[in-house]
N, CA, C and O atoms as a DFTB+ gen file, in Angstrom:
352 C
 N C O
     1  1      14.503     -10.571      24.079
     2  2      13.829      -9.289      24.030
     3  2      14.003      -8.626      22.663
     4  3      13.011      -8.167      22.098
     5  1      15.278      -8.549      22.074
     6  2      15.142      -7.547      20.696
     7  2      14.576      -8.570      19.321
     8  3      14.462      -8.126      18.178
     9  1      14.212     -10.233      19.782
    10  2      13.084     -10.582      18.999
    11  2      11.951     -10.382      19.010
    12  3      11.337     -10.453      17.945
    13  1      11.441     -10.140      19.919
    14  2       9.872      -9.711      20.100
    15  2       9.908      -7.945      19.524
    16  3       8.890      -7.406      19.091
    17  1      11.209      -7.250      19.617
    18  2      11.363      -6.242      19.028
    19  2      11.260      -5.907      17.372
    20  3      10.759      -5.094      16.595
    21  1      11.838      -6.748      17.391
    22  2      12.065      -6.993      15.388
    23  2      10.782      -7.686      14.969
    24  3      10.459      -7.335      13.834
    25  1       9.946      -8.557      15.520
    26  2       9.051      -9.098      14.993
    27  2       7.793      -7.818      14.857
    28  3       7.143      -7.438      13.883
    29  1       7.801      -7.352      16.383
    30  2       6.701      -5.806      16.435
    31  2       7.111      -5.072      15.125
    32  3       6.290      -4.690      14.291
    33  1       8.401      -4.917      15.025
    34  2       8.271      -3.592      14.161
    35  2       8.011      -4.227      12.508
    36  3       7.650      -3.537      11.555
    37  1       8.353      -5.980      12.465
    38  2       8.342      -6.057      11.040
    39  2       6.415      -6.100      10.972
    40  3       5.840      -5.840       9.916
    41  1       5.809      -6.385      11.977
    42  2       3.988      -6.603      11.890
    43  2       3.787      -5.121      11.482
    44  3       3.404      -4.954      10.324
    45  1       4.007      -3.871      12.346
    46  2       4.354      -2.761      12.515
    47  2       4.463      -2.135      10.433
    48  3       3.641      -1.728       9.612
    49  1       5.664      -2.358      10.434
    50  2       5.853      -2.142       8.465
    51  2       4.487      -2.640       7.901
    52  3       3.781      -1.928       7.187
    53  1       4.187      -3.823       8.245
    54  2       3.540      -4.932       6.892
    55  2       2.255      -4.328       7.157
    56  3       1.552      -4.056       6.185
    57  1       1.759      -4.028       8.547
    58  2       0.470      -3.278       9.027
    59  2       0.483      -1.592       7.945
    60  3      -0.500      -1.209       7.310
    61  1       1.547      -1.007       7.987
    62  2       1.247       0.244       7.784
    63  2       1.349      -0.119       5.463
    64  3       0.915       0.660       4.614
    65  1       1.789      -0.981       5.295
    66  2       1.972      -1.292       4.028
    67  2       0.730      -1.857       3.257
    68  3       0.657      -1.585       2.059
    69  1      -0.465      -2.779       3.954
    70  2      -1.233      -2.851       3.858
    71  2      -2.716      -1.905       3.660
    72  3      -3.646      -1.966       2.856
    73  1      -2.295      -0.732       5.215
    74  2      -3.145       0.155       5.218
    75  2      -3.007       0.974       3.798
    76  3      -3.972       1.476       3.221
    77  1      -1.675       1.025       3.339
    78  2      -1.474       1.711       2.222
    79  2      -1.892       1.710       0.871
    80  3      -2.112       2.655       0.112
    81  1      -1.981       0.164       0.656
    82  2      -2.481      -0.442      -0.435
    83  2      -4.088      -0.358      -0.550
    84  3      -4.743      -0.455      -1.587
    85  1      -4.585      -0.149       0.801
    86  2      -6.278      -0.695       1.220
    87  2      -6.671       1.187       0.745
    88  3      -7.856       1.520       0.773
    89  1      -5.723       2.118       0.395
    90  2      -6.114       3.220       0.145
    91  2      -6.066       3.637      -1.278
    92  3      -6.280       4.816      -1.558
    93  1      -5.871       2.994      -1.953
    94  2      -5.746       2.427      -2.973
    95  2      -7.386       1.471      -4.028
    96  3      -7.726       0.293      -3.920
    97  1      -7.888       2.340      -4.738
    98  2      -9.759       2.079      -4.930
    99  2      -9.632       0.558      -5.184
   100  3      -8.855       0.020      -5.973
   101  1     -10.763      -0.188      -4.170
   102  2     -10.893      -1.522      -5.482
   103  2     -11.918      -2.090      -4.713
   104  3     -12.454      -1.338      -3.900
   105  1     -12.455      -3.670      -4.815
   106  2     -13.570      -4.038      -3.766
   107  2     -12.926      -4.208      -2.437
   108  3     -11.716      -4.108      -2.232
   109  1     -13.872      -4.483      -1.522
   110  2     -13.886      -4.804      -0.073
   111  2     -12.836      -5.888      -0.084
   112  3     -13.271      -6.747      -0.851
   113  1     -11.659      -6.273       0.396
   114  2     -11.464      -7.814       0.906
   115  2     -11.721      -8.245       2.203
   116  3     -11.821      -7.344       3.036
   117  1     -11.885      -9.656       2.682
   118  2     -12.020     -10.055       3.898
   119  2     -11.100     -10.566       4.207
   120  3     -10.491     -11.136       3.302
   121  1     -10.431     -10.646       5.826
   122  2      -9.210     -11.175       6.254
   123  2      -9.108     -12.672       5.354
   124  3      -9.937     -13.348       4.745
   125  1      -7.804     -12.778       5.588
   126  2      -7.332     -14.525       5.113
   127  2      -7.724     -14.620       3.631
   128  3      -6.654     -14.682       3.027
   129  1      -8.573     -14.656       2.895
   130  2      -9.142     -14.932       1.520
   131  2      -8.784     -13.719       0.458
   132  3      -8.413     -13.893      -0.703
   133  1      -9.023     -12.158       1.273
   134  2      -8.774     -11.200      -0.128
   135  2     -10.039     -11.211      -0.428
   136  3     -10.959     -11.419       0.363
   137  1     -10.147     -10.927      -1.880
   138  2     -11.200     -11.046      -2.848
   139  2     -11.425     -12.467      -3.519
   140  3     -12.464     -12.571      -4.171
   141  1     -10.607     -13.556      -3.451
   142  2     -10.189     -14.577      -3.996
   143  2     -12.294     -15.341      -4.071
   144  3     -12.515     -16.376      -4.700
   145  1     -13.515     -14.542      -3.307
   146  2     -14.671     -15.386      -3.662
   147  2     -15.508     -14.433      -4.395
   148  3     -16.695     -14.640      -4.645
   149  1     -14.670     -13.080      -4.830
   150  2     -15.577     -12.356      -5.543
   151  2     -15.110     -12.968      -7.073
   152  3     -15.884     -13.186      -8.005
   153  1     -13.519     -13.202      -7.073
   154  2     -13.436     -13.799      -8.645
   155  2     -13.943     -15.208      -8.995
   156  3     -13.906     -15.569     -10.171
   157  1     -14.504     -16.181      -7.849
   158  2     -14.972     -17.826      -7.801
   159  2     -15.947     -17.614      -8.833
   160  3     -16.896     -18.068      -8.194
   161  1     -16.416     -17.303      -9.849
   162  2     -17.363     -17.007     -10.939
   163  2     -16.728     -17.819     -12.632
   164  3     -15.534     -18.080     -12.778
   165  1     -17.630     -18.063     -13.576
   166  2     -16.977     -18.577     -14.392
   167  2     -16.544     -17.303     -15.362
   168  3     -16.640     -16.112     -15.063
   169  1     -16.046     -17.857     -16.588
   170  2     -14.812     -16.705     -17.123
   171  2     -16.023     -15.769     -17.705
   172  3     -15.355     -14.740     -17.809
   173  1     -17.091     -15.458     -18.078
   174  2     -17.432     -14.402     -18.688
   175  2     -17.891     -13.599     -17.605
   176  3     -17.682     -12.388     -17.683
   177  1     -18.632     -14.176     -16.349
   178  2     -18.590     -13.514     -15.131
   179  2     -17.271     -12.869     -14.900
   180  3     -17.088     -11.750     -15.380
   181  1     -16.282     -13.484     -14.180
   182  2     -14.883     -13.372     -14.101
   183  2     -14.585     -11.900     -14.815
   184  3     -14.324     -10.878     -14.181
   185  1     -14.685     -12.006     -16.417
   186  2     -14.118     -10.975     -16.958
   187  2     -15.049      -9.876     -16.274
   188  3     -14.476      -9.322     -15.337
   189  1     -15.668      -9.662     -16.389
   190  2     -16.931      -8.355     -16.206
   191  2     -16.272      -8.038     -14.867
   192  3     -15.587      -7.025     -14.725
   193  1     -16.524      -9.064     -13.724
   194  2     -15.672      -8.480     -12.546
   195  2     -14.306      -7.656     -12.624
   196  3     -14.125      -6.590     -12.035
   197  1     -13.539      -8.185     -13.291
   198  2     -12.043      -7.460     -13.833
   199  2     -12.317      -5.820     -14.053
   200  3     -11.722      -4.956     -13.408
   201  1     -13.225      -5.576     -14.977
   202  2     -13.605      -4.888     -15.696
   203  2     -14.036      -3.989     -15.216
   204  3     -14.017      -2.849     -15.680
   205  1     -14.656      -4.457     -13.866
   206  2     -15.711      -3.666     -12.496
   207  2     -14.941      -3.018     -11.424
   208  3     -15.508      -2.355     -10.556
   209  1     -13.613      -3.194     -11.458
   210  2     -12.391      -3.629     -10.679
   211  2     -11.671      -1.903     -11.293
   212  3     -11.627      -0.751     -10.859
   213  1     -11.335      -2.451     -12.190
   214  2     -10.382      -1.242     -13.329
   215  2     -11.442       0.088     -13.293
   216  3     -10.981       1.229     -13.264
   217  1     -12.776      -0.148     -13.296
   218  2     -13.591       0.783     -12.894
   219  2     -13.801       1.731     -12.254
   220  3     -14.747       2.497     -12.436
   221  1     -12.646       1.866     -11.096
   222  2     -12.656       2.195     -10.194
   223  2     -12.104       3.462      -9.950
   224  3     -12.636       4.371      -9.313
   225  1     -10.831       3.468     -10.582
   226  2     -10.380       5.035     -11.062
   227  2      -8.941       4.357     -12.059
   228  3      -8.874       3.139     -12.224
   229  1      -8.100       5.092     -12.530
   230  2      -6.773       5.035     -13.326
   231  2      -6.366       3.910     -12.570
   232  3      -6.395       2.820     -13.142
   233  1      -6.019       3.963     -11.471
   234  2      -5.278       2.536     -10.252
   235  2      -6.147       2.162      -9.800
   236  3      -6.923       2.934      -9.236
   237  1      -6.390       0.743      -9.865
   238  2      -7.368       0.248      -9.028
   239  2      -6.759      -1.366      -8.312
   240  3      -6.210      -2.151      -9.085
   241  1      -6.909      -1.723      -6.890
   242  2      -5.986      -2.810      -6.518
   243  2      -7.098      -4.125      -5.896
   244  3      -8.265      -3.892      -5.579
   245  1      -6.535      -5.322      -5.824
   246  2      -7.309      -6.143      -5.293
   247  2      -6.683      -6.978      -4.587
   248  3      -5.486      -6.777      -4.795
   249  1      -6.865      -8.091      -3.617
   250  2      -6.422      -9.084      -2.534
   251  2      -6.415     -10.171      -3.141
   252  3      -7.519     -10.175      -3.686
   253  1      -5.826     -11.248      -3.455
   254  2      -6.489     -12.498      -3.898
   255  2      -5.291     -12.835      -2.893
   256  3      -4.232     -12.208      -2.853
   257  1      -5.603     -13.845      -2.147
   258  2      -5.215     -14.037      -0.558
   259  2      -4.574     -13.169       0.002
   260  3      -5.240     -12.134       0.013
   261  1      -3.146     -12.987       0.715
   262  2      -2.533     -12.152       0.708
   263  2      -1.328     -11.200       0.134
   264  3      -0.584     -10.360       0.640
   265  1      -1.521     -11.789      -1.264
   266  2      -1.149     -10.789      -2.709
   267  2      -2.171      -9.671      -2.755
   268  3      -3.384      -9.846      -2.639
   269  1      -1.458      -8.293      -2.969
   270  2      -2.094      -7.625      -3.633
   271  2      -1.332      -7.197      -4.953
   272  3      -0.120      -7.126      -5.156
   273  1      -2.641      -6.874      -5.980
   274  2      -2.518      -6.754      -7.409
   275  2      -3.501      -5.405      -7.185
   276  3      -4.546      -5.111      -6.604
   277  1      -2.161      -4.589      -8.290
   278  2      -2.498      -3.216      -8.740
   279  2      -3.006      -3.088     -10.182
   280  3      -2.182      -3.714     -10.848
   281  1      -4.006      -2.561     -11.055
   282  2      -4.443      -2.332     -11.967
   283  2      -4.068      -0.507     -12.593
   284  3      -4.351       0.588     -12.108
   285  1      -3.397      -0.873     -13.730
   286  2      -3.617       0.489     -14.155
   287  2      -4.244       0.311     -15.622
   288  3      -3.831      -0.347     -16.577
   289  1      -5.362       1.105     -15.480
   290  2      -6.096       1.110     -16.218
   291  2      -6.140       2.536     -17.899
   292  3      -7.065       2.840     -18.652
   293  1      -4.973       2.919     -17.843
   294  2      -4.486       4.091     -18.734
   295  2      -3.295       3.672     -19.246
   296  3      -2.554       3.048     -18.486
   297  1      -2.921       3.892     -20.447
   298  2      -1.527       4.054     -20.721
   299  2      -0.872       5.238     -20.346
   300  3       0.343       5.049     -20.417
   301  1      -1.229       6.724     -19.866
   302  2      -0.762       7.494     -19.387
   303  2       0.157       6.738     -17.843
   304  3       1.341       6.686     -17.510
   305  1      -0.934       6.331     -17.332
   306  2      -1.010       5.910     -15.971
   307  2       0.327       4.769     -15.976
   308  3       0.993       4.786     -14.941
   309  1       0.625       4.104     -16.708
   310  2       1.330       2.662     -17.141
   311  2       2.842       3.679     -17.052
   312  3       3.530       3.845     -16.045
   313  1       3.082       4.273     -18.455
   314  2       4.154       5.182     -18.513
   315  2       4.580       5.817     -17.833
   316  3       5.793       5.953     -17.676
   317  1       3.472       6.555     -17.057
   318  2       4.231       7.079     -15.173
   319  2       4.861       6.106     -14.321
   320  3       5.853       6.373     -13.644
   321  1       4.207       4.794     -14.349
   322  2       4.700       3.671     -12.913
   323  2       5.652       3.110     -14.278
   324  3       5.893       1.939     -13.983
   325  1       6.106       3.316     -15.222
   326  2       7.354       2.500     -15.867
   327  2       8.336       3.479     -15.749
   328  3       9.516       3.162     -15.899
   329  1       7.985       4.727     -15.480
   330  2       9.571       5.458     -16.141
   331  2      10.647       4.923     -14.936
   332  3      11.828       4.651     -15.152
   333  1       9.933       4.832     -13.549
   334  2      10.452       4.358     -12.165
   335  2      11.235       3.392     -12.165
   336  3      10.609       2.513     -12.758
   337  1      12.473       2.885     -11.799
   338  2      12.998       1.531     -12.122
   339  2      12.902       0.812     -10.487
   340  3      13.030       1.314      -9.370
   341  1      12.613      -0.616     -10.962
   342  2      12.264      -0.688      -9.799
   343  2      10.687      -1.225      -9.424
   344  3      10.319      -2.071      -8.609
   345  1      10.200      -0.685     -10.019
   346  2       8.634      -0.712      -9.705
   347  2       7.678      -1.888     -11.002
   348  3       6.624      -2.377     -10.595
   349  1       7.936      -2.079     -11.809
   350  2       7.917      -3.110     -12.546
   351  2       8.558      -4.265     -12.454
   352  3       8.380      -5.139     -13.302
């Protein structure tokens, strides 16, 4: 019983950690894949997507399976998430 407990609450975390990130501007992902078929493009495509991405506001995040990657697109923005230790 307190495995089916610990497993709920770790789905429970990773669920509410996700929702967190998904609030966070960037494209759509789809379960299992992420964004991993919006970047399948060759590199000058590729870049422009990047580019379309960062677009989005100062932070902008994406899925490529179930990694997510945060973009900061400012050096203001950079120097705030560095002064933090920890977070780099």
């Amino acid at each position: 019983m307190k495995i089916i407990n610990i497993v709920t609450t770790v789905c429970v975390i990773d669920g509410c950690q996700v929702w967190l990130l998904n609030q966070i501007p960037g494209p759509k992902a789809i379960p299992v894949l992420g964004n991993a078929l919006y970047f399948n493009v060759d590199a000058t495509e590729l870049f422009q997507r990047v580019l379309k991405v960062t677009e989005c506001g100062e932070v902008s995040r994406m899925w490529m399976v179930h990694n997510p990657f945060c973009f900061l697109s400012s050096a203001k923005t950079a120097e705030v998430v560095a002064q933090f230790p920890g977070t780099c």
